[in-house]
Phi, psi and omega in degrees: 000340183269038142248001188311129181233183205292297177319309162297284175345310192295291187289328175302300158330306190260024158285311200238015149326308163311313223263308198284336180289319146274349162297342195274312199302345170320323191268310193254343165088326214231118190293320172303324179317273187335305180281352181281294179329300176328304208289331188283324172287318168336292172309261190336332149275347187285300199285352158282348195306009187233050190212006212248140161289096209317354178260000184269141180293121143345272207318328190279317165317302196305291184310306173340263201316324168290322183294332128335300177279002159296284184335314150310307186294317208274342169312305181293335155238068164055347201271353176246131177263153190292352159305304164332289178276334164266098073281328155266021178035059172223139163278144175288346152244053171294322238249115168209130176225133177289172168294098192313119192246064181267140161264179159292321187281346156315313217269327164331267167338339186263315185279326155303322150304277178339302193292345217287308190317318183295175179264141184358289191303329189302280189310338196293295192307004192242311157331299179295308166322298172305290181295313184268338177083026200267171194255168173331291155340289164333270199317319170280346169289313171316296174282002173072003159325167147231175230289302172332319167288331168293301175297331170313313203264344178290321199265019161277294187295345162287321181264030135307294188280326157318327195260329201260355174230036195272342154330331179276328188330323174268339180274350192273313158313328178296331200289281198309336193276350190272331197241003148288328185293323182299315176268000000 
């Protein structure tokens, strides 16, 4: 696991992203829940990765953990009963989630899942909006659109990114406002 690199990491995500997303939703019912857990055990192997034990199956750390962090979640919002839990023969203070640490390279990592996540069209206009900086106008030229479908497909990847980054959402304001004042 301590050669695991960015690239492996990128395919190991769009192997079992899915797969794990449903397994999650099994426990918590609710598809934002479900993608969040997944994406958080995902961040937790990236940042244990150079600590996990290299004879251990990926794919079996990863189901651990989301079926942990279900379990944790739904215990946290009362949806789990102490029945519940000796049926599953875990002590109740099996359940510790650190404490949310962001980096740079999380929120990065986060913000590249996300962009990964729109649909094709979607991201190409939102990608050119950003990255290249082109204007509505631009985009719809480029793309044979009209300028209403470039606002159409921007403001679908901003409320993308509201639900899916929204935990970044206050260091990320922070962010943009420091380096428009700066620049």
């Amino acid at each position: 696991m301590t050669s695991f690199d960015k690239a492996a990491f990128e395919q190991l995500f769009r192997m079992h992203f899915k797969t794990l997303t449903y397994f999650a939703l099994r426990y918590v019912k609710d598809q934002d829940t479900a993608h969040e857990i997944v994406q958080d055990a995902f961040m937790g192997l990236w940042e244990k990765r150079e600590t996990i034990d290299p004879e251990r199956s990926v794919t079996s750390y990863l189901s651990t953990s989301v079926r942990n962090k279900c379990l944790n979640h739904l215990r946290n919002t009362k949806k789990f009963s102490d029945e519940l839990l000796s049926l599953e023969n875990l002590p109740q203070d099996a359940f510790y989630e650190q404490p949310l640490r962001l980096t740079e390279s999380e929120i990065t990592l986060r913000i590249l899942q996300s962009t990964a996540e729109l649909p094709e069209k979607c991201r190409e206009v939102f990608e050119l909006s950003r990255n290249e900086h082109l204007k509505y106008e631009e985009i719809a030229q480029r793309l044979n659109i009209s300028v209403k479908t470039v606002e159409t497909q921007i403001s679908k990847a901003l409320a993308h990114f509201r639900i899916r980054l929204k935990e970044f959402m206050p260091v990320l304001i922070v962010i943009i406002c420091m380096s428009e004042h700066w620049n």
